[in-house]
C-alpha positions in Angstrom: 30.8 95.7 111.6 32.6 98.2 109.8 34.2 101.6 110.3 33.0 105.1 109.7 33.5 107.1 106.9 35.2 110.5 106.6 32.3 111.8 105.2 30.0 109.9 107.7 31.9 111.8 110.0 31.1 115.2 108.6 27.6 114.5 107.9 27.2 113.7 111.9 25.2 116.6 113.5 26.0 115.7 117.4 28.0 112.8 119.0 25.6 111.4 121.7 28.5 109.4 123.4 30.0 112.8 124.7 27.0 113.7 127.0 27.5 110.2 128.9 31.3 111.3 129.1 30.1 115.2 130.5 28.2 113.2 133.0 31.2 110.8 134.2 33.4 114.2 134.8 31.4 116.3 136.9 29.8 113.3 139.2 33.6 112.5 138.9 34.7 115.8 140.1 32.0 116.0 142.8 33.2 112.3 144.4 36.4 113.5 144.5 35.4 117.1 146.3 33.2 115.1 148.9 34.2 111.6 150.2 34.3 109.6 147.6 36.3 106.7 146.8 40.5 108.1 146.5 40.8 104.7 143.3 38.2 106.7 141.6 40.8 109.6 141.6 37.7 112.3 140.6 39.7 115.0 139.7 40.5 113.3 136.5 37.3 114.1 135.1 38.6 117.9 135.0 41.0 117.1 132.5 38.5 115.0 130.5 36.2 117.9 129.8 39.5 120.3 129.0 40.3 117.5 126.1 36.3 117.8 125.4 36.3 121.5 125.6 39.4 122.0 122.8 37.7 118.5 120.4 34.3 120.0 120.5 34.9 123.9 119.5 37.6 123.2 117.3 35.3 120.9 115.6 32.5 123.5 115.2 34.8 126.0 114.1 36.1 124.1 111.5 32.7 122.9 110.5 31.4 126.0 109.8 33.9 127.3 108.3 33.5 124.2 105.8 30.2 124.7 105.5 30.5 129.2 105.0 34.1 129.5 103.8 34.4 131.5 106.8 34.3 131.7 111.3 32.1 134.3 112.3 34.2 135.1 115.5 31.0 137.7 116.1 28.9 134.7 116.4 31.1 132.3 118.2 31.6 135.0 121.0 27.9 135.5 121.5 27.2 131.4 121.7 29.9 130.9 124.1 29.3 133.9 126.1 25.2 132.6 126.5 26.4 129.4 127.4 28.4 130.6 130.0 28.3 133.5 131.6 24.4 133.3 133.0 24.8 130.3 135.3 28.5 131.2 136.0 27.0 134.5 137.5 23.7 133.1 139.4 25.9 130.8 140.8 28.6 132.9 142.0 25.7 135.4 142.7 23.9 133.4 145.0 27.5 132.0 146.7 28.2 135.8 147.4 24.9 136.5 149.0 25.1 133.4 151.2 27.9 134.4 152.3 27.4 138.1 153.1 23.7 136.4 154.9 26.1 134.3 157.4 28.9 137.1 157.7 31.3 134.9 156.1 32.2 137.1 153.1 35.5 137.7 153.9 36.2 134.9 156.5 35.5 132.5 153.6 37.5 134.0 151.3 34.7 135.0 148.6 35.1 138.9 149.3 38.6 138.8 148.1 38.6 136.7 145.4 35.8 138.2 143.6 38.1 140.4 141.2 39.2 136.9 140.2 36.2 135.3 139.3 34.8 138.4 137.8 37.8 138.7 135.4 38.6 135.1 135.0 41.6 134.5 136.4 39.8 131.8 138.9 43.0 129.4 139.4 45.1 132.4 141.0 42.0 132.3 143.4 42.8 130.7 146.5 40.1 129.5 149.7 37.0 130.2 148.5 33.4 128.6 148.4 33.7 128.8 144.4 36.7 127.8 144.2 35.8 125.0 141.7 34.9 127.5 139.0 38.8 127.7 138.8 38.6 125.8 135.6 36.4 128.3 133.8 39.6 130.8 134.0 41.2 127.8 132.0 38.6 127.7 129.3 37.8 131.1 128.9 41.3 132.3 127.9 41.3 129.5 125.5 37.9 130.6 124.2 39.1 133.9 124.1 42.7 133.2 122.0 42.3 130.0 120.2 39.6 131.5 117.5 41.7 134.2 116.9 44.3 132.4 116.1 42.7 129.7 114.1 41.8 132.7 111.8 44.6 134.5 111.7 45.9 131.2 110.3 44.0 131.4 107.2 40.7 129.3 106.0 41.7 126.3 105.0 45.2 125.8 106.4 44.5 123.0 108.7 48.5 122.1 109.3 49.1 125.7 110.2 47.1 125.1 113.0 47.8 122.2 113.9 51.8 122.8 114.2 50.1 125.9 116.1 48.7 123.6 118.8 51.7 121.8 118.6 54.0 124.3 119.3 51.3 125.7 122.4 51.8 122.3 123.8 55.2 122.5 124.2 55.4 125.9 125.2 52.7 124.7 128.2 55.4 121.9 129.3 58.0 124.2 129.2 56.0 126.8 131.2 55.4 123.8 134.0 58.8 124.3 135.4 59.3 128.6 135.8 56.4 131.2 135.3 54.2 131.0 137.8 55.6 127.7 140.2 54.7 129.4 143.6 51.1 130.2 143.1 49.8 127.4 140.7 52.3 124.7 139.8 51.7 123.1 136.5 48.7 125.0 135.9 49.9 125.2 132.0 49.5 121.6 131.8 45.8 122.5 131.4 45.7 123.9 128.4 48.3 120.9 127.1 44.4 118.7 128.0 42.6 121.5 125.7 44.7 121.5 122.8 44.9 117.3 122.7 41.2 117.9 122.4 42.0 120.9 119.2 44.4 118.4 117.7 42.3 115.4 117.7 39.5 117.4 116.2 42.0 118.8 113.6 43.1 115.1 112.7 39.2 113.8 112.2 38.0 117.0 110.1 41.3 116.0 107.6 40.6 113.4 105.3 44.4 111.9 105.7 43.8 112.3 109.5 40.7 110.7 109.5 42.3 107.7 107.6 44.9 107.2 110.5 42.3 107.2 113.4 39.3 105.6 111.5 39.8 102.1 112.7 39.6 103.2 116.1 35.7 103.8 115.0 34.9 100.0 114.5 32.7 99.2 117.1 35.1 96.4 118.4 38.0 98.6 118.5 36.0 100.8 120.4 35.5 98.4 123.0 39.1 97.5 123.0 40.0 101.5 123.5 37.4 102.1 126.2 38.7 99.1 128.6 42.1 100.2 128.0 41.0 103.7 128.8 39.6 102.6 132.1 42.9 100.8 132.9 44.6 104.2 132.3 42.3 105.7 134.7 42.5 103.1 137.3 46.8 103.9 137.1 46.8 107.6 137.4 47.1 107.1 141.2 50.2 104.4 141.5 51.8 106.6 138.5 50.9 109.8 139.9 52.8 109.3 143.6 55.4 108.0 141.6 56.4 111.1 139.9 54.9 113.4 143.1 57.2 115.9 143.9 59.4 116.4 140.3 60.1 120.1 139.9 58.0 120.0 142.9 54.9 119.8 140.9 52.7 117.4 142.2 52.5 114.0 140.6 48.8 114.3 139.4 49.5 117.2 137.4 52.0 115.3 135.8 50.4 112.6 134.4 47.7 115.0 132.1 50.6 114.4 129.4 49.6 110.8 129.5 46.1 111.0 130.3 44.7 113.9 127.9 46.1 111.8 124.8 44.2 108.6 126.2 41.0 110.8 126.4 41.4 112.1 122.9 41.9 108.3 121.8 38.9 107.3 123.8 37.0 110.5 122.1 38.3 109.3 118.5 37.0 105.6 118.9 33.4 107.4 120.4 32.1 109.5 117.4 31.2 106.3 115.6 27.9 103.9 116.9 28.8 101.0 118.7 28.6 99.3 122.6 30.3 102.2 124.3 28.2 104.7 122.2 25.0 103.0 122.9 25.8 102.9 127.4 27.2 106.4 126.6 24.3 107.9 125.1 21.7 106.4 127.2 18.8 108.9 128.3 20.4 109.0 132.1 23.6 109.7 130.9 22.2 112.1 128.4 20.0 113.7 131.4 23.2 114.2 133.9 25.4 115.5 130.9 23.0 117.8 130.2 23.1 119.4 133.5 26.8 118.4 134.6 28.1 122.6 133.7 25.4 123.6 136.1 26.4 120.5 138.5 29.8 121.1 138.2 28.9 124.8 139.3 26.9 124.2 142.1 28.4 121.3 144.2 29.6 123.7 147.1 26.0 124.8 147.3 24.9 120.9 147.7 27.8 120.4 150.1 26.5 123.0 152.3 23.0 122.1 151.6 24.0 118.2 152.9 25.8 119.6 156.0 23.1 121.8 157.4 21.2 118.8 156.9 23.3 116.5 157.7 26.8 117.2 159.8 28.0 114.2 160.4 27.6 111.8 157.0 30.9 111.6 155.7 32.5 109.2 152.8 30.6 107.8 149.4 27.5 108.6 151.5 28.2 112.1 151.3 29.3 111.8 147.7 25.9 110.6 146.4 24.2 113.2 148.4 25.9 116.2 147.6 25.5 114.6 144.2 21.8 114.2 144.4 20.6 117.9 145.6 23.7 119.0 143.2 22.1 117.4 140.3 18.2 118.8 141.4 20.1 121.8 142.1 21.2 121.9 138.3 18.2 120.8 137.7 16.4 124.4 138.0 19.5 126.1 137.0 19.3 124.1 133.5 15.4 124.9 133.1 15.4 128.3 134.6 18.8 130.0 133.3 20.8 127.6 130.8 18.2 126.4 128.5 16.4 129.9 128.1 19.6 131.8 127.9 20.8 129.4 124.8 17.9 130.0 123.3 18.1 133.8 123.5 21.4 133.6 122.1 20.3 131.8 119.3 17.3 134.3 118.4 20.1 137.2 118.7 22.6 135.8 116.3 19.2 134.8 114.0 18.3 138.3 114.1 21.8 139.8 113.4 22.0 137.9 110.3 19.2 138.9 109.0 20.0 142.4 109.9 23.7 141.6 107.8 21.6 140.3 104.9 19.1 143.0 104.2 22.1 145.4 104.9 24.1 143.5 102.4 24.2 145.8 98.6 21.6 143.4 96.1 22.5 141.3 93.9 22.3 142.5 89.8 19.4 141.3 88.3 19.6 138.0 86.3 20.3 138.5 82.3 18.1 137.1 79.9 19.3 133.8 78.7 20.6 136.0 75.3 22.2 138.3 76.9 23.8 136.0 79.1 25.2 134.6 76.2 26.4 137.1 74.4 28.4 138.1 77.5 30.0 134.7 77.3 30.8 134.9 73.6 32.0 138.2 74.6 34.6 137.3 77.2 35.7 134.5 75.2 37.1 136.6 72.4 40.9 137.5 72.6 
């Protein structure tokens, strides 16, 4: 059993572990939302797809600049902006009009906060039926920012922007304790999650960074690393009441400093096949990951769903049913809006390339093979 190789690395065209690891996070998320079990502590899975947010654009980014000597930022705002936006708006769409259909669209808070989650500052939004979607104001500012600045950092300079994610990180802890402390304490801490997730990317696409994580990619090492991940997880609530209250930030926010590294380690060991890989990347994991944006999106909608059919179930009972009509819920969203809308994004990006090509001024015809000589005989005199 051996380890991968930098250039295995590169040559990998998806990494089927991370779809098992979406589909932990939001089901995850959703426990911790509706009854279940407090030692699962759910809202971890938050900060895991913030580390899997900053591992897997970064990586992309980097990748094709490798591949074009350049990052279309043209392009990377179109991909993102398909992925996202058309279920983030049915969703918030259908929450609004639900709302206004039971009178509740002020009372419930959705009214208000709209300006929010139309301009994606979700986590200043406060008491609302969407109120999950506070993450996407996270990720889109990153989305928004971090290209930028990985190109205005040059090509190939990959310590540049690493001591740039580095020096983000810090200014995030720093952050924690003034701007912002009355509304949202420690909400910088977030984007500490999504740049562990840019650094560790960073580290595997260098071939001396590579070298330092690569034994985590032997297959028994990445046993080792995913049991001592899930003893990390099974911590974060002793830890977390310990340091409750410091700065008065609450003590799960400050434990991301610990967890998002252990994520990123975890991340590291599954790019490579082995056991975890194989549980990680089976076709049920595959088919919640899949679908866990529009589950993540959609659990208030199950939640009132299970209560109109069911008031009075409470606990993991209510967990695995919001869960259930969450994930058929996601289910049509993925068919009818996600999958269709990726695809048109892919036919527009196709179709401005080939518009940038034919625009582009035509190559000189090839010289003869004499005159191609003479040229070089040419340019070789003094």
């Amino acid at each position: 059993m051996t380890s991968l190789t930098h250039a295995d690395y590169l040559a990998l065209r998806r990494f089927p572990a991370l779809d098992g690891l979406r589909a932990i996070a939001a089901v995850m998320v959703v426990f911790f939302h509706y009854g279940g079990p407090d030692w699962l502590q759910g809202w971890a899975g938050v900060q895991m797809f913030f580390v899997l947010s900053g591992f897997l654009i970064t990586t992309l980014m980097l990748r094709e600049e490798h591949r074009t000597g350049r990052i279309s930022l043209k392009e990377f705002y179109l991909r993102r902006g398909f992925r996202i936006l058309p279920v983030y708006l049915v969703v918030l769409l259908i929450t609004a009009v639900g709302s206004a259909l039971f009178g509740k669209f002020i009372s419930n808070g959705i009214g208000p906060a709209l300006k929010y989650f139309l301009t994606f500052t979700n986590e200043f939004a406060d008491g609302s039926p969407f109120d999950q979607s506070w993450t996407l104001g996270i990720e889109q500012k990153f989305y928004l920012v971090w290209p930028l600045v990985a190109v205005a950092l040059g090509t190939v300079v990959l310590k540049r922007r690493a001591g740039a994610a580095v020096l983000f990180m810090l200014l995030g802890l720093v952050l924690v304790n003034f701007t912002v402390a009355q509304r949202n304490p420690g909400w910088p801490l977030h984007y500490f999650s999504i740049l562990t997730g840019v650094l560790l990317a960073i580290a595997l696409h260098s071939r001396r960074g590579f070298a330092v994580l690569r034994p985590l990619t032997n297959p028994v090492a990445q046993v080792i690393v995913s049991i001592g991940f899930v003893g990390v997880h099974l911590s974060l609530k002793p830890v977390a009441h310990f340091l409750n209250g410091i700065n008065g930030i609450q003590g799960h926010v400050l434990v991301i400093p610990v967890y998002a590294p252990a994520t990123a380690l975890l991340l590291a060991a599954l790019v490579a096949p082995g056991p975890a890989t194989t549980f990680l990347s089976a076709k049920p994991m595959q088919f919640v990951g899949e679908r866990s944006y529009a589950l993540y999106l959609v659990q208030t909608i199950a939640a009132t769903v299970i209560w109109f059919c069911w008031p009075t179930l409470s606990g993991i009972g209510q967990a695995v049913a919001v869960t259930t009509v969450g994930l058929a819920l996601a289910s049509v969203l993925h068919k009818t809006v996600e999958i269709p809308m990726i695809d048109l994004g892919r036919r527009v990006i196709t179709r401005q390339r080939v518009r940038s090509q034919q625009g582009a001024p035509q190559a000189p015809a090839p010289q003869s093979a004499e005159s191609s000589r003479l040229a070089t005989i040419g340019q070789a005199q003094p």
